[in-house]
Backbone as JSON Lines, residues from 0, in Angstrom:
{"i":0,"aa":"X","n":[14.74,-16.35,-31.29],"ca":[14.56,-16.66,-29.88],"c":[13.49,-15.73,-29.3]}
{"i":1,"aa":"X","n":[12.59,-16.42,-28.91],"ca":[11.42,-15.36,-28.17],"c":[11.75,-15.55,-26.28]}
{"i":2,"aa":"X","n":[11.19,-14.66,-26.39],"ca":[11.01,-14.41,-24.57],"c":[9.69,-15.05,-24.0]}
{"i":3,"aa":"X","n":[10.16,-15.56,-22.89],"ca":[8.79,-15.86,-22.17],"c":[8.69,-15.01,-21.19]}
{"i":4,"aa":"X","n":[7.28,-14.63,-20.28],"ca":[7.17,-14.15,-19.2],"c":[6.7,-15.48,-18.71]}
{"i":5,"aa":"X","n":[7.76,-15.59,-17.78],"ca":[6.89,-16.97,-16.89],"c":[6.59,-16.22,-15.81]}
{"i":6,"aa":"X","n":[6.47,-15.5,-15.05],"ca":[5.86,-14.86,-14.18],"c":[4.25,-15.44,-14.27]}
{"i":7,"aa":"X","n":[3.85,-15.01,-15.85],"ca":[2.38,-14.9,-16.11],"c":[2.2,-16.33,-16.38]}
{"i":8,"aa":"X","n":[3.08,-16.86,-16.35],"ca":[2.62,-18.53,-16.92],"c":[3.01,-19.54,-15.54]}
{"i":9,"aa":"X","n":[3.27,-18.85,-14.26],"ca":[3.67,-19.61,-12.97],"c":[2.16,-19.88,-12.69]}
{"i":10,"aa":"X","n":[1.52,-19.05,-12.54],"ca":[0.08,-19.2,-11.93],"c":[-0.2,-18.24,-10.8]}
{"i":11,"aa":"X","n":[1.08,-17.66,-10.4],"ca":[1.34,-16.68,-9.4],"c":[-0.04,-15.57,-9.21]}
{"i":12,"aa":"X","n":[-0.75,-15.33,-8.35],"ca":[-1.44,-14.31,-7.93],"c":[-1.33,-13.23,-7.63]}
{"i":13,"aa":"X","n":[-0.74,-11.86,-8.37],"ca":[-0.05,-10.7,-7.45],"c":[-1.1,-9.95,-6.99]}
{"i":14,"aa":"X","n":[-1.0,-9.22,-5.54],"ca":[-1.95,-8.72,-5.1],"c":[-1.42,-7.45,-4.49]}
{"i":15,"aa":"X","n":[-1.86,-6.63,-5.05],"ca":[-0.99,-5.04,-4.81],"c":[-1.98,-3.69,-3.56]}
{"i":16,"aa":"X","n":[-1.4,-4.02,-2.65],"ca":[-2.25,-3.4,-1.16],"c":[-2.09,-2.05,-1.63]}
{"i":17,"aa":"X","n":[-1.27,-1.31,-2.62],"ca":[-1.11,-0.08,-2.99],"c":[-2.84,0.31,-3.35]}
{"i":18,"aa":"X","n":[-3.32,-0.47,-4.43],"ca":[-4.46,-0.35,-5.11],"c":[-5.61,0.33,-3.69]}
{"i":19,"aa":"X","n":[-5.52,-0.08,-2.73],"ca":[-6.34,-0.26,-1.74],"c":[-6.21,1.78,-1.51]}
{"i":20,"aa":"X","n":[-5.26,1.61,-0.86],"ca":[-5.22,3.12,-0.67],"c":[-5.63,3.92,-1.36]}
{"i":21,"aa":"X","n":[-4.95,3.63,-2.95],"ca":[-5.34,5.16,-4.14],"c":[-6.75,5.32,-4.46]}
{"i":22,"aa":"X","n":[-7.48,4.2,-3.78],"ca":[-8.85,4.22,-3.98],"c":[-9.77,4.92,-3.16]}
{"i":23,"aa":"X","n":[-9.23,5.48,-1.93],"ca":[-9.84,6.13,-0.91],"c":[-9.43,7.86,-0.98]}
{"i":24,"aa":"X","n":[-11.08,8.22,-0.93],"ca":[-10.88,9.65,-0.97],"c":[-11.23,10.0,0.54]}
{"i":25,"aa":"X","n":[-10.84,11.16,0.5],"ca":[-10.49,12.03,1.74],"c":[-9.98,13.22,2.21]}
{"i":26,"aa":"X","n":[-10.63,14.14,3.11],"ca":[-9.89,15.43,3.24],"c":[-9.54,15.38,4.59]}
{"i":27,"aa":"X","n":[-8.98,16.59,4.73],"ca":[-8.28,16.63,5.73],"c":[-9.02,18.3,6.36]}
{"i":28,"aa":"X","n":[-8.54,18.59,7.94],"ca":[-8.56,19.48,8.43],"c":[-7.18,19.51,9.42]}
{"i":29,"aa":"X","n":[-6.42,20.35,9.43],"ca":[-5.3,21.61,10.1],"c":[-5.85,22.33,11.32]}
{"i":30,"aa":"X","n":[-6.06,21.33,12.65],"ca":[-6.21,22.36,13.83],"c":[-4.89,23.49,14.18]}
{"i":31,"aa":"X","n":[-4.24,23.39,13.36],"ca":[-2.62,24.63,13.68],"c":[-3.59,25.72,13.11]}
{"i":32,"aa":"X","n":[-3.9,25.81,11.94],"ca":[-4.51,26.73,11.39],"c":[-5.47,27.66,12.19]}
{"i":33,"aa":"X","n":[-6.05,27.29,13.43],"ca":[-6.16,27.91,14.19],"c":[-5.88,28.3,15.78]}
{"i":34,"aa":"X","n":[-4.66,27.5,15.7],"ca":[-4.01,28.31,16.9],"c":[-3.18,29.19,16.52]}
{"i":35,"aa":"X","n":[-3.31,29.89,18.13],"ca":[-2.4,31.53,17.79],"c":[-0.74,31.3,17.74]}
{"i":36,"aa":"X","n":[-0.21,31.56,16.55],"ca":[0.75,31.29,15.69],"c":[1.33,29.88,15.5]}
{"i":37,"aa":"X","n":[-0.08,29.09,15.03],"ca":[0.08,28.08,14.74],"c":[0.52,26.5,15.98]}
{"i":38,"aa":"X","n":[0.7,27.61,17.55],"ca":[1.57,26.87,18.5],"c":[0.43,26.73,19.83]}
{"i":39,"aa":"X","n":[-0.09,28.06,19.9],"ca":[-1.27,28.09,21.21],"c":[-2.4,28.06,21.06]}
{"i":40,"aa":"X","n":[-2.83,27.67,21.6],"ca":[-4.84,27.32,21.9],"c":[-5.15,27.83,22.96]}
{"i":41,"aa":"X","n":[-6.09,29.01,22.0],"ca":[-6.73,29.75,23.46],"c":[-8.27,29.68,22.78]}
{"i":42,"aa":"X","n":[-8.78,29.05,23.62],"ca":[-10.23,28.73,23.6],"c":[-11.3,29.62,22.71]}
{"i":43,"aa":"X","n":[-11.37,30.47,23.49],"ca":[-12.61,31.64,22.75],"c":[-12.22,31.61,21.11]}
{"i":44,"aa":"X","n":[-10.82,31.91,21.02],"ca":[-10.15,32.32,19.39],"c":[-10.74,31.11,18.2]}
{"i":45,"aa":"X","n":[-10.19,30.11,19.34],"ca":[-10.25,28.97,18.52],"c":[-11.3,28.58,18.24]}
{"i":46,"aa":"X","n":[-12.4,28.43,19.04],"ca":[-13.6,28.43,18.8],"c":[-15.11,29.52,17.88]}
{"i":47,"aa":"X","n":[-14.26,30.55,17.84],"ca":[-14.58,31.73,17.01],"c":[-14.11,31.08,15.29]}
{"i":48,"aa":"X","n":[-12.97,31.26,15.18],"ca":[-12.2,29.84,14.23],"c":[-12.91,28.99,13.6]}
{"i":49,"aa":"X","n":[-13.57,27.95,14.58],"ca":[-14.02,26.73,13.88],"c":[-15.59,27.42,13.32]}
{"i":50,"aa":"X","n":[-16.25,28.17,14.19],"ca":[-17.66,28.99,13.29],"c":[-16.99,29.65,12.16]}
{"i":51,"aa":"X","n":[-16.17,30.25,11.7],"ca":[-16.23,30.69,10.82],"c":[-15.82,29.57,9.42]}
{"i":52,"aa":"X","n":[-15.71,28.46,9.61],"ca":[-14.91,27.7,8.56],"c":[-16.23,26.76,8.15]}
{"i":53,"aa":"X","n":[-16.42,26.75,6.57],"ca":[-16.93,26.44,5.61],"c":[-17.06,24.83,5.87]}
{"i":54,"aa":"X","n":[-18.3,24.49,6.41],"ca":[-18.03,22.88,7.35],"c":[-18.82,21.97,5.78]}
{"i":55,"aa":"X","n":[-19.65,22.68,5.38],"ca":[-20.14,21.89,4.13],"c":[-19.65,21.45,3.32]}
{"i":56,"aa":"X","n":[-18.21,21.76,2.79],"ca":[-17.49,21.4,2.45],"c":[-16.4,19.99,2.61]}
{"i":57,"aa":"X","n":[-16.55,19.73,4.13],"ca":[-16.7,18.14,4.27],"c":[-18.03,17.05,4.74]}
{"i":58,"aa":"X","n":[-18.9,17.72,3.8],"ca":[-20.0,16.82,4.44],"c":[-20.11,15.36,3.01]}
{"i":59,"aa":"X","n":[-20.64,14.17,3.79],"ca":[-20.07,13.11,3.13],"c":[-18.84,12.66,3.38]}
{"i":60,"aa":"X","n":[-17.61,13.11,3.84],"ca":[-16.64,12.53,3.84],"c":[-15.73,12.39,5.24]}
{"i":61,"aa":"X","n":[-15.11,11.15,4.63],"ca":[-14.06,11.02,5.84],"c":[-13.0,11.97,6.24]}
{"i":62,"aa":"X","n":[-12.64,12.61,7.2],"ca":[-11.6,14.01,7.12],"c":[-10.55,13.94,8.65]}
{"i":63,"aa":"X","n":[-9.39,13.22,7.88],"ca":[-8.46,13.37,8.83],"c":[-7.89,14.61,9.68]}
{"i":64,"aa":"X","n":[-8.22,14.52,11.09],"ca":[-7.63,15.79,12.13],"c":[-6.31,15.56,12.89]}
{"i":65,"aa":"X","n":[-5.41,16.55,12.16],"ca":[-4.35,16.65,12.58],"c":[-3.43,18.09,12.98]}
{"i":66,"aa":"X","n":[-2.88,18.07,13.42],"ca":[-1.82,19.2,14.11],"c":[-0.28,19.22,12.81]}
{"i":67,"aa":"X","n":[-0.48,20.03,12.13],"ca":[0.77,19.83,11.66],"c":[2.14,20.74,12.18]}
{"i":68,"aa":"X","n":[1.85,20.89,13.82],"ca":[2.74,21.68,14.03],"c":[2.81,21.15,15.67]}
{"i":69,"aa":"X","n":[3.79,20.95,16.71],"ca":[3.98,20.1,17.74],"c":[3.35,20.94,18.58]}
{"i":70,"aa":"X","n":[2.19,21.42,18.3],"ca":[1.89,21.68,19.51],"c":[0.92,20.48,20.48]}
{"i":71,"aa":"X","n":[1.36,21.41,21.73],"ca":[0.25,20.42,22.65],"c":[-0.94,20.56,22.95]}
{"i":72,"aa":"X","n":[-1.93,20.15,22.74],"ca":[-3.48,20.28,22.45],"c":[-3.68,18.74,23.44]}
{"i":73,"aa":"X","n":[-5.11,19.4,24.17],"ca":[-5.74,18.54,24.67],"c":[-6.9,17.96,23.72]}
{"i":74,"aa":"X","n":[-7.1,16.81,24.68],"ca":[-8.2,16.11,23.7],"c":[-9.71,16.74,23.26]}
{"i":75,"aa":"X","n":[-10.13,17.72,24.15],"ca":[-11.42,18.43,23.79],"c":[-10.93,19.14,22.52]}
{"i":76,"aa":"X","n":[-9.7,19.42,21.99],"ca":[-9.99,20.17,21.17],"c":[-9.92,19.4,19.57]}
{"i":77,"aa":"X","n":[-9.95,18.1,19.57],"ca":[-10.06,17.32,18.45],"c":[-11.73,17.07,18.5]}
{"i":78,"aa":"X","n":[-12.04,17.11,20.05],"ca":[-13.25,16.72,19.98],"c":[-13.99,17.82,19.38]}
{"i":79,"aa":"X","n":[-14.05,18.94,19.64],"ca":[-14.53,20.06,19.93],"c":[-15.23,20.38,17.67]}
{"i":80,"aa":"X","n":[-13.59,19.89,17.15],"ca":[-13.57,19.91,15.7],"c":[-14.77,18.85,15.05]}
{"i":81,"aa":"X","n":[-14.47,18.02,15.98],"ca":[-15.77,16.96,15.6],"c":[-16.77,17.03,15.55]}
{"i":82,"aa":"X","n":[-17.69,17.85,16.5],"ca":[-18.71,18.16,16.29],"c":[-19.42,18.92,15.6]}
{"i":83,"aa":"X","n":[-18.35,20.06,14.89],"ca":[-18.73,20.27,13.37],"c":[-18.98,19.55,12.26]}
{"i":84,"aa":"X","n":[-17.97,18.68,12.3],"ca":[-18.32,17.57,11.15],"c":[-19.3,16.9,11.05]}
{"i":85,"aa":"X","n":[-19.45,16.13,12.78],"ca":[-20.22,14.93,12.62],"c":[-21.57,16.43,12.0]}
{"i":86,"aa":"X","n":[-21.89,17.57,12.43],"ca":[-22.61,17.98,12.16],"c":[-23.08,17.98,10.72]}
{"i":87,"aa":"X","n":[-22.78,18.17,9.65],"ca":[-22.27,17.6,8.62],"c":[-22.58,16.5,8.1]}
{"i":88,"aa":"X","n":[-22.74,15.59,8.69],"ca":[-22.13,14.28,8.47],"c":[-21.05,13.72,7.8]}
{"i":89,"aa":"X","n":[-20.22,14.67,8.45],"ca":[-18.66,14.19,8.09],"c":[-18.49,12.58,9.07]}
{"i":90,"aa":"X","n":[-17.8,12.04,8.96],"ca":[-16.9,10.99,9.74],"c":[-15.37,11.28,10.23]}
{"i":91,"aa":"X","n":[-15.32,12.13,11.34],"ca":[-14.18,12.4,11.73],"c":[-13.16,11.3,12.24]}
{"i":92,"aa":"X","n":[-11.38,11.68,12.19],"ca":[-10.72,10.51,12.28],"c":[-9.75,11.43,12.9]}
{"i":93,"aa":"X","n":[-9.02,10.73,14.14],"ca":[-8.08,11.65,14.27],"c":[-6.76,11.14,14.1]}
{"i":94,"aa":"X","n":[-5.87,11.88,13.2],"ca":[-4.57,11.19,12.69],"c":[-4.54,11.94,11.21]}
{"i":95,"aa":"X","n":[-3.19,11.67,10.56],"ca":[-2.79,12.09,9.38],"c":[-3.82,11.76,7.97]}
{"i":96,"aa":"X","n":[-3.4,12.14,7.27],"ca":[-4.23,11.51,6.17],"c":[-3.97,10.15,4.99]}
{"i":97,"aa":"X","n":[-2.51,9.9,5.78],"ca":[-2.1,8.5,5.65],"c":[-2.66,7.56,6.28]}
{"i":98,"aa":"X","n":[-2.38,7.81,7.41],"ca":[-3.21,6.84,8.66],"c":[-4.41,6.87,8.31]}
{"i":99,"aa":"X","n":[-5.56,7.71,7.91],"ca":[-6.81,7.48,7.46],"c":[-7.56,6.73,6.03]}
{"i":100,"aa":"X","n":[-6.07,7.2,5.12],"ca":[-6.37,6.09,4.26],"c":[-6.09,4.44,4.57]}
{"i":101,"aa":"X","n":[-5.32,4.24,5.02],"ca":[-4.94,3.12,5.58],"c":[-6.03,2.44,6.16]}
{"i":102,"aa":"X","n":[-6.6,3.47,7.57],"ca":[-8.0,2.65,7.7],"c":[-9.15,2.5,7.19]}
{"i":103,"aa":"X","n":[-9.37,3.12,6.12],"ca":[-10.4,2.71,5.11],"c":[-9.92,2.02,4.61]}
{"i":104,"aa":"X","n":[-8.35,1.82,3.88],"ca":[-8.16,0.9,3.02],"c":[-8.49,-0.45,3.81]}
{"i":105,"aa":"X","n":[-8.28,-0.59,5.44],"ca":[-7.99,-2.18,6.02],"c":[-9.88,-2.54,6.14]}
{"i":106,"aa":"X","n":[-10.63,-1.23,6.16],"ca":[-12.1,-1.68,6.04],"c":[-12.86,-1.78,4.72]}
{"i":107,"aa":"X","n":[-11.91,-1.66,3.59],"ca":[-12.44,-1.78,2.63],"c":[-12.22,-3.39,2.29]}
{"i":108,"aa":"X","n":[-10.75,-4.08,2.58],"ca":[-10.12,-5.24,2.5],"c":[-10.87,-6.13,3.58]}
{"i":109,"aa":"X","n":[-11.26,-5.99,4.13],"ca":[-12.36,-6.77,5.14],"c":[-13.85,-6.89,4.97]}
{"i":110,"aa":"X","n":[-14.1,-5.95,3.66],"ca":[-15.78,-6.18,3.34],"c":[-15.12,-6.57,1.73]}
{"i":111,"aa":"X","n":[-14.51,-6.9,1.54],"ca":[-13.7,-7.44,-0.38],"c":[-13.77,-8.94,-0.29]}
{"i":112,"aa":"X","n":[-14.72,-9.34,-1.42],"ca":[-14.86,-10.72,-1.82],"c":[-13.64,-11.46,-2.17]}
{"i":113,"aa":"X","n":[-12.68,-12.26,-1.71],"ca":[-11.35,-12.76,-1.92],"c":[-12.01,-14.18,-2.51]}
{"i":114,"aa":"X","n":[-12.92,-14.59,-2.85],"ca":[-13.17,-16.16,-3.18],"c":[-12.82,-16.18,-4.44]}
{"i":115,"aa":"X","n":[-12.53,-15.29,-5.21],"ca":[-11.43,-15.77,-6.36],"c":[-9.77,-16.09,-5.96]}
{"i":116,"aa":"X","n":[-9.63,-16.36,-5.36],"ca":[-7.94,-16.23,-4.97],"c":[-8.15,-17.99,-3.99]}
{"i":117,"aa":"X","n":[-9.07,-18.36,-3.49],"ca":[-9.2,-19.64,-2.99],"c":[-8.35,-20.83,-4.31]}
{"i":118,"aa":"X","n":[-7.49,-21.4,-3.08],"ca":[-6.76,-22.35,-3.89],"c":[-5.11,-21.85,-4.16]}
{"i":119,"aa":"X","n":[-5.26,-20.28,-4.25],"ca":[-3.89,-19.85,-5.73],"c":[-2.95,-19.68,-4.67]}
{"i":120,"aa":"X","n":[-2.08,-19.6,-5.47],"ca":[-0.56,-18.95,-4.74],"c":[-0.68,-17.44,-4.84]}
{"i":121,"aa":"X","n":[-0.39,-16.88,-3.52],"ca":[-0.53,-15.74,-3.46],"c":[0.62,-14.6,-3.31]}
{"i":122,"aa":"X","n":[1.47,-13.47,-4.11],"ca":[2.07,-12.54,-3.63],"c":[1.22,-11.53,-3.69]}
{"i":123,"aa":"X","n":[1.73,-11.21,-2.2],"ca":[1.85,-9.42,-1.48],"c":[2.65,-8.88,-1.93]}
{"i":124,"aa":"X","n":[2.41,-7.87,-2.85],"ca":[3.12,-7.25,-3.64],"c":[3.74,-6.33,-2.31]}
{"i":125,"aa":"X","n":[5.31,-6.52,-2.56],"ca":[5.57,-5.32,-1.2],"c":[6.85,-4.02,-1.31]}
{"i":126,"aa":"X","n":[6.41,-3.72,-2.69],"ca":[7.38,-2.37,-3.19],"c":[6.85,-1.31,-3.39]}
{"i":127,"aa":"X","n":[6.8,-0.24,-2.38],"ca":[6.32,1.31,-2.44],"c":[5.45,0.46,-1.62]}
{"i":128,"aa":"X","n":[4.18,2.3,-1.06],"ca":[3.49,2.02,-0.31],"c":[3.28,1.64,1.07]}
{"i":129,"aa":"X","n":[2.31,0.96,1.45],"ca":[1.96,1.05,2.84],"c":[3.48,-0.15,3.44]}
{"i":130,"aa":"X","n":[4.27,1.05,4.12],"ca":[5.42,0.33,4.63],"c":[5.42,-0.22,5.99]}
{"i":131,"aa":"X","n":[4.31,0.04,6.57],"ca":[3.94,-0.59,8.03],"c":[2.95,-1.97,8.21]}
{"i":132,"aa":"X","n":[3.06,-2.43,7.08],"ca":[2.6,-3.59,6.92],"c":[1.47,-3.98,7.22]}
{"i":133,"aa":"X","n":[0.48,-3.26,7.52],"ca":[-0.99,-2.82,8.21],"c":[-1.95,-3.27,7.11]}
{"i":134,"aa":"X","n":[-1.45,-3.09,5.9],"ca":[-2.62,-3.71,4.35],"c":[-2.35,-5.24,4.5]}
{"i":135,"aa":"X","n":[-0.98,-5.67,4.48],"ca":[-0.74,-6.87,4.07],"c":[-1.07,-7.57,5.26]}
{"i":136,"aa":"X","n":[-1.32,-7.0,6.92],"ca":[-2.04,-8.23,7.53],"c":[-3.35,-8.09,7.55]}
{"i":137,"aa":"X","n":[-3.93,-7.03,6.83],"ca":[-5.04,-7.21,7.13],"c":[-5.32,-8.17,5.65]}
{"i":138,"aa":"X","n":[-5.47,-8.15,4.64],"ca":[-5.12,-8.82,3.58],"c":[-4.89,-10.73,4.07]}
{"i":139,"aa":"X","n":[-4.08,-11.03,4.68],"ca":[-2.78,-12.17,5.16],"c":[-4.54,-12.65,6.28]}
{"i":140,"aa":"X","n":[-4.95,-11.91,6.77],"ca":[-6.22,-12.19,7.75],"c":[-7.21,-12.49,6.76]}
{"i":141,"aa":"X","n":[-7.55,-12.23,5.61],"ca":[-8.51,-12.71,4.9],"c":[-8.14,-13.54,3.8]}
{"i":142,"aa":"X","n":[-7.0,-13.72,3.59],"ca":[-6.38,-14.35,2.27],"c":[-5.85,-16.51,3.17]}
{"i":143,"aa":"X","n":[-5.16,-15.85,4.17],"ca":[-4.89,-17.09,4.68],"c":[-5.92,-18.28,4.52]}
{"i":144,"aa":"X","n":[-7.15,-18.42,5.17],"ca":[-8.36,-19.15,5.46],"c":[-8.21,-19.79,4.0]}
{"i":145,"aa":"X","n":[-8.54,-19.33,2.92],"ca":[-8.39,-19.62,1.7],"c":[-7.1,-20.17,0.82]}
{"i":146,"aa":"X","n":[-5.95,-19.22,0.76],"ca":[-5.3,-19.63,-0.16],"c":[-4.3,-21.08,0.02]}
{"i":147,"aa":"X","n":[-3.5,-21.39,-1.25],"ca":[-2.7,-22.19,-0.93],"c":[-1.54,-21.88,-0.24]}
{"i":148,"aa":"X","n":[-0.77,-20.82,-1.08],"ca":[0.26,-20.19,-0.12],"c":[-0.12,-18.58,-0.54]}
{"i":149,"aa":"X","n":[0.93,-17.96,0.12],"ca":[0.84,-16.34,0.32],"c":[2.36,-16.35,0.69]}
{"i":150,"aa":"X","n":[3.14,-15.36,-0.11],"ca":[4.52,-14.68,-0.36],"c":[4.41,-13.45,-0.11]}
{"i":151,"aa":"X","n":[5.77,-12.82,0.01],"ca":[5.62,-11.62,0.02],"c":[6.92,-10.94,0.01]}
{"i":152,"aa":"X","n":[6.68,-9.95,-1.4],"ca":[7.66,-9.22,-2.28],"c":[7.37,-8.53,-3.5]}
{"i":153,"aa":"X","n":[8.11,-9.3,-4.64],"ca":[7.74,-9.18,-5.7],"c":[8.25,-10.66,-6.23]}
{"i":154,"aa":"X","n":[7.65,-11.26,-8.27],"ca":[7.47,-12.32,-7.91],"c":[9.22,-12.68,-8.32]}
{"i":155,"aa":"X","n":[10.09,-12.01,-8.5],"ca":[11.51,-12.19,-8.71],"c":[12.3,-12.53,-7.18]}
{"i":156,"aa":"X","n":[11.51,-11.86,-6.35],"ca":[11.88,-12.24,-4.76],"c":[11.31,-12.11,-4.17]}
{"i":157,"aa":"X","n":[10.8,-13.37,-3.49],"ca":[9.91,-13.32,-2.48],"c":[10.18,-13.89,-0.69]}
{"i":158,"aa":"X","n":[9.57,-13.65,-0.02],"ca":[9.56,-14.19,1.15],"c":[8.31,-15.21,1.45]}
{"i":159,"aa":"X","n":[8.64,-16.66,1.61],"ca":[7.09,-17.45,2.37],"c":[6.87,-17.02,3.38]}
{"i":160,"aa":"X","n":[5.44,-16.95,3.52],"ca":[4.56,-16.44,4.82],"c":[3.59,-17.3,5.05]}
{"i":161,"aa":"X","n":[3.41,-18.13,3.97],"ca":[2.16,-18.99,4.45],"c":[1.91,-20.18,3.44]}
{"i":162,"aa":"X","n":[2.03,-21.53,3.34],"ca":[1.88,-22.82,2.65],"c":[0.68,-23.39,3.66]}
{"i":163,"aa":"X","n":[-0.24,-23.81,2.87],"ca":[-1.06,-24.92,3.49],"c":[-0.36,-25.88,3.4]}
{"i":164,"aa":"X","n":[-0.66,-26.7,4.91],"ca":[-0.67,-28.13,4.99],"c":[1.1,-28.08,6.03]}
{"i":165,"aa":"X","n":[1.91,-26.88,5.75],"ca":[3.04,-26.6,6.38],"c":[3.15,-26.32,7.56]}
């Protein structure tokens, strides 16, 4: 008795939004790192701070700015980080370094040739990963126009999201 994979013999399309993310590089910068004990922002310090920090080191890249500590910071001072970078030519982002892969991943999925997938049945692979569902509509926005249908799970369980002609 042999085994089949009918998975691979349905015709099924799996399409894994994970891929999207692990593909994006990126650093990050820690405005806590220079407030005074990680909690206050006092101007002069902080700004003494950002001259002394090694900015070449993100030049070329995208570099998420975040607070990893609750403090309250006004908006000049994300800005303030920025203008080191852009100096640089960094591309500053402000948010985690999840959230920044995410939005490269949804601008990478919006310049991605999908005209192989025209016609097929499609799963959104949807185990691990981007759990805010932010890949799969951006994905679901370029896949729809085209496919026949689009699921979403894995292909043992899925959910319909989309049948032409339905």
């Amino acid at each position: 008795m042999s085994l089949t994979n009918r998975v691979a013999l349905s015709g099924l399309q799996v399409i894994d939004p994970q891929k999207w993310i692990e593909s994006q590089f990126c650093s990050v910068f820690d405005v806590a790192l220079g407030l005074e004990r990680g909690m206050l922002l006092r101007e002069k310090e902080f700004r003494l701070f950002l001259m002394e920090q090694e900015w070449s080191s993100f030049a070329e890249r995208d570099v998420a700015l975040f607070c990893s500590t609750p403090a309250l910071l006004p908006a000049w001072t994300y800005i303030l980080v920025g203008r080191y970078l852009v100096g640089v030519s960094a591309r500053p982002f402000l948010g985690t370094e999840h959230e920044l892969r995410i939005q490269l991943a949804i601008n990478q999925i919006r310049n991605e040739d999908f005209s192989a997938f025209r016609d097929q049945r499609i799963i959104l692979k949807g185990c691990g990963g981007d759990q805010s569902g932010q890949l799969g509509l951006a994905l679901l926005e370029r896949l729809q126009p085209i496919a026949r249908s689009i699921m979403f799970g894995e292909p043992c369980s899925t959910v319909p999201i989309f049948k032409r002609g339905a």
